[in-house]
N, C-alpha and C positions, 0 to 999 in steps of 0.2 A: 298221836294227835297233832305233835306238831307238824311233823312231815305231811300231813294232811291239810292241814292250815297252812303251809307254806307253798303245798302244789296247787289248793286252791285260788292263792293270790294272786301266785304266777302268771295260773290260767286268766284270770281276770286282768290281770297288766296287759299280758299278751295280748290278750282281746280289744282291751283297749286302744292299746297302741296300732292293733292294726284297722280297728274304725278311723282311729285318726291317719293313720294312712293315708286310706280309703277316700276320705273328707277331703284331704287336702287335694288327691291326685283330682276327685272331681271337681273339687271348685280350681283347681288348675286349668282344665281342662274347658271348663265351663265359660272361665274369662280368656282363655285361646277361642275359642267361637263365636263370642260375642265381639273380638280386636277382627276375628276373620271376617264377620257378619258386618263391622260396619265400615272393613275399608271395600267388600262389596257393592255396599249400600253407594258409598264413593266412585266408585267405579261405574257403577250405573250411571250416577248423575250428569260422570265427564262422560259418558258413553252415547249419553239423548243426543237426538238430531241437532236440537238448539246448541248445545256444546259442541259436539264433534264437524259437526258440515255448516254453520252458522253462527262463527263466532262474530262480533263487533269490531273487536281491535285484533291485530294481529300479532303482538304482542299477549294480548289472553287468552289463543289460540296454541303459543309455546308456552305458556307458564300450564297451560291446562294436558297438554301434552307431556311435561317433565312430571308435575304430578301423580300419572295417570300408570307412569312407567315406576315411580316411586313406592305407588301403592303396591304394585304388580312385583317388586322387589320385597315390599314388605309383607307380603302375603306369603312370598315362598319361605320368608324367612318362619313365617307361624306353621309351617308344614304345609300351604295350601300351592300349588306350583301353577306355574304360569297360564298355561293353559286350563285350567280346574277356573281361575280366579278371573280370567276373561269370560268365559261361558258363562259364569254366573250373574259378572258385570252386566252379559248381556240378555239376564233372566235366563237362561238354558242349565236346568241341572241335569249331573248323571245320569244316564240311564242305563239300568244296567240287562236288559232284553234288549235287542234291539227289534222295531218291528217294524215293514214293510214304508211305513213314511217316512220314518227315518234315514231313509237313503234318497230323500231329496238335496239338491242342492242348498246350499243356506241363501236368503236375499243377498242383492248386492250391494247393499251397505251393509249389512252385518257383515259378510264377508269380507269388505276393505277395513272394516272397526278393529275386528280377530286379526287382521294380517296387518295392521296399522300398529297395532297394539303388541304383537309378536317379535316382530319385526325391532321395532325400536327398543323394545327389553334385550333381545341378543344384541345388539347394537351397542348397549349399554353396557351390558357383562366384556362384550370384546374390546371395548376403549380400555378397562381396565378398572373399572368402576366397582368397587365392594358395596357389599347392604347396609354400612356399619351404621352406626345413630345419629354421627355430622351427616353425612349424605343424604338419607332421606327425611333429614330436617331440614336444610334448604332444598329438594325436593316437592316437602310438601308446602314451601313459599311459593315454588314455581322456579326455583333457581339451580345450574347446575354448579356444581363444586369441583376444584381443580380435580384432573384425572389422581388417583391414588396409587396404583399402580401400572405395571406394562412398560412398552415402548412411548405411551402417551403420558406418561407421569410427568405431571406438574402443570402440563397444560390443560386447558379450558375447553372442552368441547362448546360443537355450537346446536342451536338447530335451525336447519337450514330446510329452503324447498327442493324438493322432486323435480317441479314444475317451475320453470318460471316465472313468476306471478306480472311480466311483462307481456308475458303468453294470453294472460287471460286474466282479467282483474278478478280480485277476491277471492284467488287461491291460496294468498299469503294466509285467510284466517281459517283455511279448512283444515285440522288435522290431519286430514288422510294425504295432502300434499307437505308433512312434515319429517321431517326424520332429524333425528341425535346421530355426529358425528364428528368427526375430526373437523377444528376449523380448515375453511379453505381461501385461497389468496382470491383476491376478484377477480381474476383473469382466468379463473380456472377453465378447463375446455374440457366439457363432457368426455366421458369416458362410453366406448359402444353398449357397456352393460349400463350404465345409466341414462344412454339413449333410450335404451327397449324401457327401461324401470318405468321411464316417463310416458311413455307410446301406450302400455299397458295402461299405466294408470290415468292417465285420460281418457281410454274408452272404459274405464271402469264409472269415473267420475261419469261419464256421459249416460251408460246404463244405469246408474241411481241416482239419474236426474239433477246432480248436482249444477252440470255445466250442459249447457246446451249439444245436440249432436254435430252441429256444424261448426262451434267452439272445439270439440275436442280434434274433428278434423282438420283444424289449420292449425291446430297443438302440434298434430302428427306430423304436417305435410312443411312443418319449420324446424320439427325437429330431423326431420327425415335428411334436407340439406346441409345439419350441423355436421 
């Protein structure tokens, strides 16, 4: 009888303990989706047209940019990775059929947003830049934090323009003419691949109407003589 009563206890611990398992690993899991679900939410906001191609100051144009790359680090950190967490930024979820419409092009501002947004996250991994808790807490002020590791350790990255914003006024507050990078001395002198970087991205700018077509073309035709 006792051995009876003693394997029925068991049984019941056991059990018990494995609902509580069970409980914790969901409500684990439950509050990872709702951290993933609202720096999504985040992501979209910096993602609207008003945010990203029409900022006011150009100054909350980079703090909205450092953010944006912040969340996009904090999302991989919750298992959600970079690309999964832009698409959704930009309402696009997985699909897992793919079918015949789907192999349109994406617009041309979603597509500078996606490759704006790519772009400046590997940019950010290759300074040297960890996920850690200081980091993307001034992150989410808008501020970048000395580099942590790498060749760039201890220095300050900047964010700079693509574009000259002498080139064409009010390209300083457009994100898609921003990028995170090593500081640079003011005398810097283009380099050929940051020639094309900018030739590109100004008939980009011009096909989603950002900047006008005949702005983009005296973009090209000043950078073409650099």
């Amino acid at each position: 009888m006792d051995n009876i009563n003693l394997r029925y206890i068991l049984t019941r611990a056991g059990g018990v303990i494995l609902a509580i398992v069970v409980a914790l690993y969901a409500l684990g899991y439950l509050k990872k989706r709702n951290k993933q679900a609202a720096i999504v939410t985040e992501l979209r906001s910096l993602s609207s047209d008003s945010s990203f191609f029409r900022q006011f100051y150009a100054e909350d144009a980079k703090k909205s940019l450092i953010r944006a790359v912040g969340l996009i680090a904090k999302a991989n950190n919750l298992g959600l990775d970079p690309d999964t967490a832009i698409n959704r930024g930009l309402g696009i979820e997985e699909k897992y059929f793919a079918m015949d419409g789907d192999k349109d092009a994406p617009p041309v501002k979603e597509s500078l947003i996606r490759s704006t947004l790519r772009a400046n996250y590997e940019n950010f991994r290759k300074l040297g830049y960890e996920a850690d808790f200081h980091t993307l807490q001034m992150m989410r002020d808008g501020e970048l934090p000395p580099v942590r590791t790498g060749p760039h350790a201890g220095d300050k990255a900047e964010v700079g323009t693509i574009i000259d914003p002498a080139l064409a006024s009010g390209l300083e507050k457009v994100m898609a003419n921003l990028e995170i990078r090593p500081q640079r001395d003011k005398g810097h002198k283009m380099s050929d691949v940051e020639v094309s970087t900018a030739k590109r991205l100004a008939t980009d700018l011009s096909d989603a109407g950002i900047i006008e077509r005949a702005a983009a073309e005296r973009i090209i035709q000043i950078l073409i003589r650099k």
